[in-house]
N, CA, C and O of each residue as an XYZ file, in Angstrom:
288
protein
N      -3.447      8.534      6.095
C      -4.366      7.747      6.881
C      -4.282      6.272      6.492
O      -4.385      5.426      7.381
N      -4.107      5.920      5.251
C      -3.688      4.627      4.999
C      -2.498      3.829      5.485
O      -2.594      2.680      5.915
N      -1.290      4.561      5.382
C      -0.319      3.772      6.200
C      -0.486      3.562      8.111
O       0.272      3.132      8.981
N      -1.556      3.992      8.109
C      -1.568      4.301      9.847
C      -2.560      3.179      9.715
O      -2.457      2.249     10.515
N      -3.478      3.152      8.833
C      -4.620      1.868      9.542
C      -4.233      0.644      8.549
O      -5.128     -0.199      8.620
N      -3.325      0.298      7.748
C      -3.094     -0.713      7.093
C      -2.853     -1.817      7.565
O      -2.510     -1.781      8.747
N      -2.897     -2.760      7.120
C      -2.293     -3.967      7.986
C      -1.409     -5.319      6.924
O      -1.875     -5.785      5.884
N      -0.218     -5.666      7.493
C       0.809     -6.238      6.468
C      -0.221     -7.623      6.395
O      -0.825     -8.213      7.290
N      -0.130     -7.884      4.768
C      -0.832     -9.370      4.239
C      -0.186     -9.820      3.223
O       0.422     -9.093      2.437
N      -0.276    -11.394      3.121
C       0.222    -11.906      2.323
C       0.549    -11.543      1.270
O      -0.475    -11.567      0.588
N       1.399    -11.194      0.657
C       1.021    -11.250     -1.457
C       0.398    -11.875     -2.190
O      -0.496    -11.501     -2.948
N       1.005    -13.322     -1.954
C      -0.074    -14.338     -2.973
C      -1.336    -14.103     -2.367
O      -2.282    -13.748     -3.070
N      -1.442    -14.240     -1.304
C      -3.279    -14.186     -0.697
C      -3.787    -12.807     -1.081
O      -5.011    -12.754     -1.201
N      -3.247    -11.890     -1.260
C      -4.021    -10.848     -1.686
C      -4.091    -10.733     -3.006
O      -5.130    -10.353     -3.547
N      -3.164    -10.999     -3.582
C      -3.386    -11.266     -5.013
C      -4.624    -12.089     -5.444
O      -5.284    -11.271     -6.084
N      -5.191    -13.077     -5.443
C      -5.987    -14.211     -5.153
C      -7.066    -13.376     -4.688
O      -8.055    -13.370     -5.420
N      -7.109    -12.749     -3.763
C      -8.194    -12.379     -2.787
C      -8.933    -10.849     -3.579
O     -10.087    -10.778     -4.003
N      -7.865     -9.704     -3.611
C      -8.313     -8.746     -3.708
C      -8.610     -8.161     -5.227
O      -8.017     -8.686     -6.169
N      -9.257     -7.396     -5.389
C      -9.649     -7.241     -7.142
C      -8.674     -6.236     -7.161
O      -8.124     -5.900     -6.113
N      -8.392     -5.711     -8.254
C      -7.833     -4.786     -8.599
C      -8.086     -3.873     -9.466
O      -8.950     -4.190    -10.284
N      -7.649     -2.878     -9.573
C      -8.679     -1.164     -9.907
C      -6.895     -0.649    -10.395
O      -5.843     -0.776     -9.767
N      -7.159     -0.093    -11.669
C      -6.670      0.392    -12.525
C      -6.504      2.297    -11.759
O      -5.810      3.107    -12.373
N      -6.985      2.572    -10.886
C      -7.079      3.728    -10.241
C      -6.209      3.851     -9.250
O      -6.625      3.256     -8.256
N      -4.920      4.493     -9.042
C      -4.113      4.445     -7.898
C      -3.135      5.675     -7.634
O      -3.168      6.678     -8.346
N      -2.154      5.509     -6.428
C      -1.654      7.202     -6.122
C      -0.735      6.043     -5.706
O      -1.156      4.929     -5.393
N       1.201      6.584     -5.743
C       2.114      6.584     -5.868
C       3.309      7.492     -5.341
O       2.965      8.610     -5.723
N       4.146      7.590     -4.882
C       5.071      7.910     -4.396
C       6.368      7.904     -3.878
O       6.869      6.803     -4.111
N       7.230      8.731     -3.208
C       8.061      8.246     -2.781
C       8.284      8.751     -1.017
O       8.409      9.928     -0.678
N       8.292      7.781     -0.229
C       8.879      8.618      1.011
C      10.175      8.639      1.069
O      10.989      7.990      0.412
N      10.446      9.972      2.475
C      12.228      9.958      2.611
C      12.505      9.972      4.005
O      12.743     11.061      4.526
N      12.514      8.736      4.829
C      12.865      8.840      6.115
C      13.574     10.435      6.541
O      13.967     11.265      5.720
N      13.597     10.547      7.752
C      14.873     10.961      8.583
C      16.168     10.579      8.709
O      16.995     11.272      9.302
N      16.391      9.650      8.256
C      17.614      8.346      8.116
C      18.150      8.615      6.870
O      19.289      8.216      6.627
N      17.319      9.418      5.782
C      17.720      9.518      4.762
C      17.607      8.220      3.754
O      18.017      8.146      2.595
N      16.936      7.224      4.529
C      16.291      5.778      3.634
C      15.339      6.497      2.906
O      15.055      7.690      3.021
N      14.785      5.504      2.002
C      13.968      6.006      0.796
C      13.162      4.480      0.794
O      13.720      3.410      1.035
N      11.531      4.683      0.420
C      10.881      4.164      0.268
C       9.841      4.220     -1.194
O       9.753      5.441     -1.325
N       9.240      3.779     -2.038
C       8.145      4.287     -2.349
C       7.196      3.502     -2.279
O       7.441      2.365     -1.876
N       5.811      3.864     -2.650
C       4.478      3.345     -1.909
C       3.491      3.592     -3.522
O       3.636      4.114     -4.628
N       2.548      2.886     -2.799
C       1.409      2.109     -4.338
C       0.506      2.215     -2.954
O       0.896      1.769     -1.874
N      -1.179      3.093     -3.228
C      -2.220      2.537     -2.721
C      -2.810      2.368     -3.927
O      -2.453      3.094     -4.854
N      -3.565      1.627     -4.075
C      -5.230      1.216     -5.007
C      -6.044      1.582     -4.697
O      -6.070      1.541     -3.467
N      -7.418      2.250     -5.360
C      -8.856      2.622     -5.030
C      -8.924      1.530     -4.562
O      -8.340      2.193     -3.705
N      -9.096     -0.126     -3.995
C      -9.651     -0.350     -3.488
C      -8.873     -1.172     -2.554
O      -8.842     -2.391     -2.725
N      -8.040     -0.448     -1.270
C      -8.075     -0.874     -0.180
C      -6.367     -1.406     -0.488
O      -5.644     -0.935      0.390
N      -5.865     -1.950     -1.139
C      -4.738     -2.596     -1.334
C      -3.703     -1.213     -1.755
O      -4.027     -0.072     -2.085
N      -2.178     -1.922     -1.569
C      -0.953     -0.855     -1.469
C      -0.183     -1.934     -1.220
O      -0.357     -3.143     -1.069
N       0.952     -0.973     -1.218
C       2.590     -1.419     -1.175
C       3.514     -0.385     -1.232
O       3.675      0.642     -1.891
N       4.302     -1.229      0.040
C       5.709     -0.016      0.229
C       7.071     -0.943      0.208
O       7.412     -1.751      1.072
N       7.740     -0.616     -0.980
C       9.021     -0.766     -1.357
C      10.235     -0.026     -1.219
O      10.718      0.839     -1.949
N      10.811     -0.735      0.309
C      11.627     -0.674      0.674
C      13.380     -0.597     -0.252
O      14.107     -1.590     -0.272
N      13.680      0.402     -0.761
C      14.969      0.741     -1.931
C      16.109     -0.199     -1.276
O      16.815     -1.081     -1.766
N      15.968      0.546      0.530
C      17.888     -0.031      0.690
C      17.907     -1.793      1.046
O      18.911     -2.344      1.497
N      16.962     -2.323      0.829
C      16.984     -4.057      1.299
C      15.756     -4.463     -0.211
O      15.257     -5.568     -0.421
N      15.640     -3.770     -0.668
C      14.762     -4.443     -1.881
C      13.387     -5.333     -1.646
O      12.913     -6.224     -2.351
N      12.945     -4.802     -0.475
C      12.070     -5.906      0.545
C      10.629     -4.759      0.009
O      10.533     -3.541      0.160
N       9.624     -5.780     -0.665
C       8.382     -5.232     -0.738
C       7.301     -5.516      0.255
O       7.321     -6.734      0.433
N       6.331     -4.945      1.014
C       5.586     -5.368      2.146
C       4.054     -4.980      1.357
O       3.923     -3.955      0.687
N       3.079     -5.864      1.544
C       2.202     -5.567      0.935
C       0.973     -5.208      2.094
O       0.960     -5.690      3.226
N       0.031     -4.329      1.594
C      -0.903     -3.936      2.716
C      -2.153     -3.751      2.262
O      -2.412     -3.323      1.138
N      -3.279     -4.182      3.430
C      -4.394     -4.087      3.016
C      -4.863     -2.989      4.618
O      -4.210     -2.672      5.612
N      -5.922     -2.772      4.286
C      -6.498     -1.826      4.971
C      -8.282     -1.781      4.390
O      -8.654     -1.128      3.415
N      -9.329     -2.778      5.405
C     -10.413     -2.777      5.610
C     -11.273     -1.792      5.688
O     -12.342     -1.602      5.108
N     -10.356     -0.835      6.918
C     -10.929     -0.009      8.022
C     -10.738      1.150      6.704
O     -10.855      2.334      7.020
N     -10.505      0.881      5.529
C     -10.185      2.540      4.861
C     -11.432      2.892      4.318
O     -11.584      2.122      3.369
N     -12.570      3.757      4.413
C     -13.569      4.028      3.562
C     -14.011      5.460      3.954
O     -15.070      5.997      4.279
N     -12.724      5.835      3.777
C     -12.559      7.518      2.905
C     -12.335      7.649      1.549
O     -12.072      6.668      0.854
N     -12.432      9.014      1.012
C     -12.483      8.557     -0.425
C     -10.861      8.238     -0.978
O     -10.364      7.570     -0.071
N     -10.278      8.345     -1.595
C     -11.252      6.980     -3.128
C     -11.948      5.547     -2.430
O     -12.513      4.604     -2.984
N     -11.699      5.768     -1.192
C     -12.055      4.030     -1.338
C     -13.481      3.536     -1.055
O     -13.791      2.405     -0.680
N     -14.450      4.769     -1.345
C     -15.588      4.772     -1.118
C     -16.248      5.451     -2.210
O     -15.737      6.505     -2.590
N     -17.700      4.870     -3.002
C     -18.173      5.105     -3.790
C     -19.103      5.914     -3.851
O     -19.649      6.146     -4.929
């Protein structure tokens, strides 16, 4: 549900902006393509998916998330 309602944001601005929580879930996806990704959400609202075959990190926030963890 997070990668579906996320939305791509700055790095530095979220860095700056968003707090950060020592609490998080991790992974790896595996396209159909056989590309490979892995992914970082945070308890609070922030993530990232790192792209392996271009080395390209996209950072994401997601407002709209307040299912749990991201709700107290």
């Amino acid at each position: 549900m997070f990668f579906a309602r996320a939305k791509v944001v700055d790095e530095l601005a979220a860095l700056h902006t968003l707090d950060a929580s020592e609490c998080y879930a991790y992974g790896v996806l595996k396209f159909a393509s056989d590309k490979k990704a892995q992914w970082f959400i945070g308890q609070l609202q922030e993530g990232w998916l790192y792209m392996e075959e271009n080395n390209t990190r996209t950072t994401l926030y997601c407002p709209a998330c307040t299912f749990k963890p991201f709700i107290y």
